[in-house]
C-alpha positions as a Markdown table, in Angstrom:
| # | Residue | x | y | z |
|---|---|---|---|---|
| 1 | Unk | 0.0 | 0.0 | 0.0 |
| 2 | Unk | 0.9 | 3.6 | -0.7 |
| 3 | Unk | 2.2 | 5.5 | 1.5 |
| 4 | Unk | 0.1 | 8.9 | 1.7 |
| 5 | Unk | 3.4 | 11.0 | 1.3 |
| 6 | Unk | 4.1 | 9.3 | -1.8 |
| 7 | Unk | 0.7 | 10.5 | -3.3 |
| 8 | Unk | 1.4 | 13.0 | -6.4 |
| 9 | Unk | -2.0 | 14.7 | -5.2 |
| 10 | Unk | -0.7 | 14.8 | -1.7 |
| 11 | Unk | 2.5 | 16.4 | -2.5 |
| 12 | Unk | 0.7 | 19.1 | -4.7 |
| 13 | Unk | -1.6 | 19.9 | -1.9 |
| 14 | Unk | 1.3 | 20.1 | 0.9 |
| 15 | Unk | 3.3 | 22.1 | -1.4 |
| 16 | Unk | 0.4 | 24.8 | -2.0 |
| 17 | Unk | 0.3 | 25.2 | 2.0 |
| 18 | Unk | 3.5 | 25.3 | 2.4 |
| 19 | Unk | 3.6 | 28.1 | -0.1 |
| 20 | Unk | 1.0 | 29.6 | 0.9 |
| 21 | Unk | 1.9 | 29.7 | 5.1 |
| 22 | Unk | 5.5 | 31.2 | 3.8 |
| 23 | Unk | 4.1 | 34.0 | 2.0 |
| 24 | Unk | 1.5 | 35.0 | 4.5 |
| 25 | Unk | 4.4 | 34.6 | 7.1 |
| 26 | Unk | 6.3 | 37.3 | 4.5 |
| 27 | Unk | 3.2 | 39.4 | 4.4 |
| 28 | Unk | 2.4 | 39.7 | 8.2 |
| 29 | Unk | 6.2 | 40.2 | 8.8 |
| 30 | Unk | 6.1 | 43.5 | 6.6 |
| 31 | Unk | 3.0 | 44.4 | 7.9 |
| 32 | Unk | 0.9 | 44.5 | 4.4 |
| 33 | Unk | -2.5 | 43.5 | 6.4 |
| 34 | Unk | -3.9 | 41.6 | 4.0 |
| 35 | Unk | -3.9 | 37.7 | 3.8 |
| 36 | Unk | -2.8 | 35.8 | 0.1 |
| 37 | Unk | -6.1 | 35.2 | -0.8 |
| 38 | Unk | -7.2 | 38.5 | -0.3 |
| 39 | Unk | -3.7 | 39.7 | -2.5 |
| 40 | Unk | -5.3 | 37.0 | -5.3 |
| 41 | Unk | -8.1 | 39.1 | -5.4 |
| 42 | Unk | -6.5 | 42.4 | -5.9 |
| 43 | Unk | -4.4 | 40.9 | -8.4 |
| 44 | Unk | -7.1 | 39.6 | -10.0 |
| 45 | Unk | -8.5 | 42.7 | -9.8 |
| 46 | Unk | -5.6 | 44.9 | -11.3 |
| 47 | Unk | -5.6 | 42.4 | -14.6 |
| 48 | Unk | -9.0 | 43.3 | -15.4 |
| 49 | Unk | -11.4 | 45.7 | -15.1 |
| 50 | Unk | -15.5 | 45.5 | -14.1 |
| 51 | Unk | -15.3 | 41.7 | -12.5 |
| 52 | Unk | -18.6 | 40.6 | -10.9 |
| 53 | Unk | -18.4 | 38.1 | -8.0 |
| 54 | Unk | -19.1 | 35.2 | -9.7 |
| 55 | Unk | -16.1 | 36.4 | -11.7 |
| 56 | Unk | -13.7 | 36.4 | -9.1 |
| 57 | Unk | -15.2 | 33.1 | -7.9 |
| 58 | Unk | -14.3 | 31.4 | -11.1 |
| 59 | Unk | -10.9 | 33.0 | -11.5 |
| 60 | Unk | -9.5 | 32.4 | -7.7 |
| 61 | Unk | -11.4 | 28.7 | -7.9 |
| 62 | Unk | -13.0 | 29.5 | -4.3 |
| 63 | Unk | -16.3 | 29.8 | -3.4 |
| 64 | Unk | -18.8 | 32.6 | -3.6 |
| 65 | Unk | -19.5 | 33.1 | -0.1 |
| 66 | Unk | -15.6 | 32.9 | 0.8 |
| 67 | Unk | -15.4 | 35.6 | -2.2 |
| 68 | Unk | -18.1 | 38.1 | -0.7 |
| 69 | Unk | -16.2 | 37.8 | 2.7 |
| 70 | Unk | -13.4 | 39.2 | 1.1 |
| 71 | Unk | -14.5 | 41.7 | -0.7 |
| 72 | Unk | -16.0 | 43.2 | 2.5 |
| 73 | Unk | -12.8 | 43.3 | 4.1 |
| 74 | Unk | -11.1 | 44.7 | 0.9 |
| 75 | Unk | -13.5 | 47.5 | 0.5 |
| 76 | Unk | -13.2 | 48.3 | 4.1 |
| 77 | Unk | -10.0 | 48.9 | 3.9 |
| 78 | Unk | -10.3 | 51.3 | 0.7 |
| 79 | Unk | -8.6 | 48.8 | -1.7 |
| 80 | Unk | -11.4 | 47.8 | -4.1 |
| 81 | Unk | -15.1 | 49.5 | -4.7 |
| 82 | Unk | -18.3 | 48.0 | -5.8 |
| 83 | Unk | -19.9 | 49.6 | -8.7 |
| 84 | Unk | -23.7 | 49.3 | -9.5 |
| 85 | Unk | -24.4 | 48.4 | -13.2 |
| 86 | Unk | -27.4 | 50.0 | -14.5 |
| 87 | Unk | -30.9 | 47.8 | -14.4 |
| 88 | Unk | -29.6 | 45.6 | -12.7 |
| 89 | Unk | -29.8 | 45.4 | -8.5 |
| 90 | Unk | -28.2 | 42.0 | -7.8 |
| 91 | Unk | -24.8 | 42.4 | -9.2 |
| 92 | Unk | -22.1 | 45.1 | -9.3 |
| 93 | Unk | -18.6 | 45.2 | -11.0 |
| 94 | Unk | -15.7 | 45.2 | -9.0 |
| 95 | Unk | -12.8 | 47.4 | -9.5 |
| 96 | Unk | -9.5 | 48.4 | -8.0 |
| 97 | Unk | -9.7 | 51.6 | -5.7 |
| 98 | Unk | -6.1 | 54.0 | -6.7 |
| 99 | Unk | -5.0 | 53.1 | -3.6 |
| 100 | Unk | -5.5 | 49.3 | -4.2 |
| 101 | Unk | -3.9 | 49.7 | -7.4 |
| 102 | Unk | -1.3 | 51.3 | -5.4 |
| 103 | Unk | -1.2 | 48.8 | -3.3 |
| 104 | Unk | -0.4 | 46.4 | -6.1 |
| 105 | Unk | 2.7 | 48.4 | -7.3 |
| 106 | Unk | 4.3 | 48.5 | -4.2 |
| 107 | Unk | 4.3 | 45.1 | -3.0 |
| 108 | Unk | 4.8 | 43.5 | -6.5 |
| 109 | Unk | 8.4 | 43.2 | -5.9 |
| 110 | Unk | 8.1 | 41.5 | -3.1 |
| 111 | Unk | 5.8 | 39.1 | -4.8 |
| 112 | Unk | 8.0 | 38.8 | -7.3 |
| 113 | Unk | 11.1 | 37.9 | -5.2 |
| 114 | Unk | 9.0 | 35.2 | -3.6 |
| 115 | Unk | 7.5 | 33.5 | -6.8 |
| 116 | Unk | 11.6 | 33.8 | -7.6 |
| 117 | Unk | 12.4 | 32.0 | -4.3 |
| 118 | Unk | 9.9 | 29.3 | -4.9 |
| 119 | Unk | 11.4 | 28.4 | -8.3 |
| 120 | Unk | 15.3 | 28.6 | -7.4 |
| 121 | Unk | 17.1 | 26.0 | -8.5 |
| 122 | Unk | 14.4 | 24.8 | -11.4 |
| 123 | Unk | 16.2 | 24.9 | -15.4 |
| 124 | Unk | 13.5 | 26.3 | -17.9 |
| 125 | Unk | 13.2 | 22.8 | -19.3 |
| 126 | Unk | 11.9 | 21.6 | -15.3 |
| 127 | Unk | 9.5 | 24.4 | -15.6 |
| 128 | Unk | 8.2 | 24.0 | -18.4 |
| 129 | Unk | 7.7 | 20.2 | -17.8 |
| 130 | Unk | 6.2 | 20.7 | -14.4 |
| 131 | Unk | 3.6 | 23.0 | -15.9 |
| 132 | Unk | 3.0 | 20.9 | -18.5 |
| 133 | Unk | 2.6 | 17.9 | -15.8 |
| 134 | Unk | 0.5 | 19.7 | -13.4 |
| 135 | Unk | -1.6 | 20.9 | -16.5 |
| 136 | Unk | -2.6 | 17.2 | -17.6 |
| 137 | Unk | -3.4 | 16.6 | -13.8 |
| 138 | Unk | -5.9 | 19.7 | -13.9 |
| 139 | Unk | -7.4 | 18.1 | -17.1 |
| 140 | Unk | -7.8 | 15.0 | -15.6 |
| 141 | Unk | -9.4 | 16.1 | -12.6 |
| 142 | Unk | -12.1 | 18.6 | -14.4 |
């Protein structure tokens, strides 16, 4: 029997925490006050203009009630806005405030040195073969 460590789907999911617990550990430690989903959101957010919800929900693969939680918080703190579209009540666009756009600019070098970090050591060729790899799992899995 396999051992659960030695389970590709394992590995992927321990390696997404761990990833994820070092960069909130990066982003509490200079203070940004924002968790990394709520930075996948504003990211999200400065690639495109006039996202709903459901929008958001799709792009970040989380849930829609997990998504309006964050949006609260993010509009509290002055980073993004919600924008009524005409005739219609129940949905709103979702934009970048210019200080969340702000935001964005100055911490993208940090995000960028950590993406950097995660991928030290890696040739092109890995890279390009682990995306392919991880790729043909998403496609089997959908």
């Amino acid at each position: 029997m396999q051992k659960i460590e030695d389970v590709i789907l394992f590995q992927i999911d321990l390696t997404s925490k761990v990833s994820k617990q070092h960069s909130q550990k990066e982003f509490d430690k200079l203070g940004l006050g924002i968790t990394v989903e709520q930075w996948v959101i504003l990211k999200l957010l400065s690639e495109k203009k006039n996202l709903s919800q459901r929008d958001l929900a799709n792009k970040s693969y989380r849930d829609p009630a997990s998504i309006t939680r964050t949006i609260d918080l993010l509009e509290k703190k002055g980073l993004l806005e919600r924008q009524a579209i005409p005739n219609n009540r129940r949905r709103y666009h979702i934009n970048l405030t210019n200080e969340g756009g702000s935001f964005i600019e100055r911490n993208m070098d940090l995000i960028n040195k950590h993406r950097a970090l995660s991928i030290t050591g890696l040739t092109k060729a890995e890279m390009e073969t682990l995306s392919s790899v991880l790729e043909k799992i998403r496609s089997n899995m959908s």
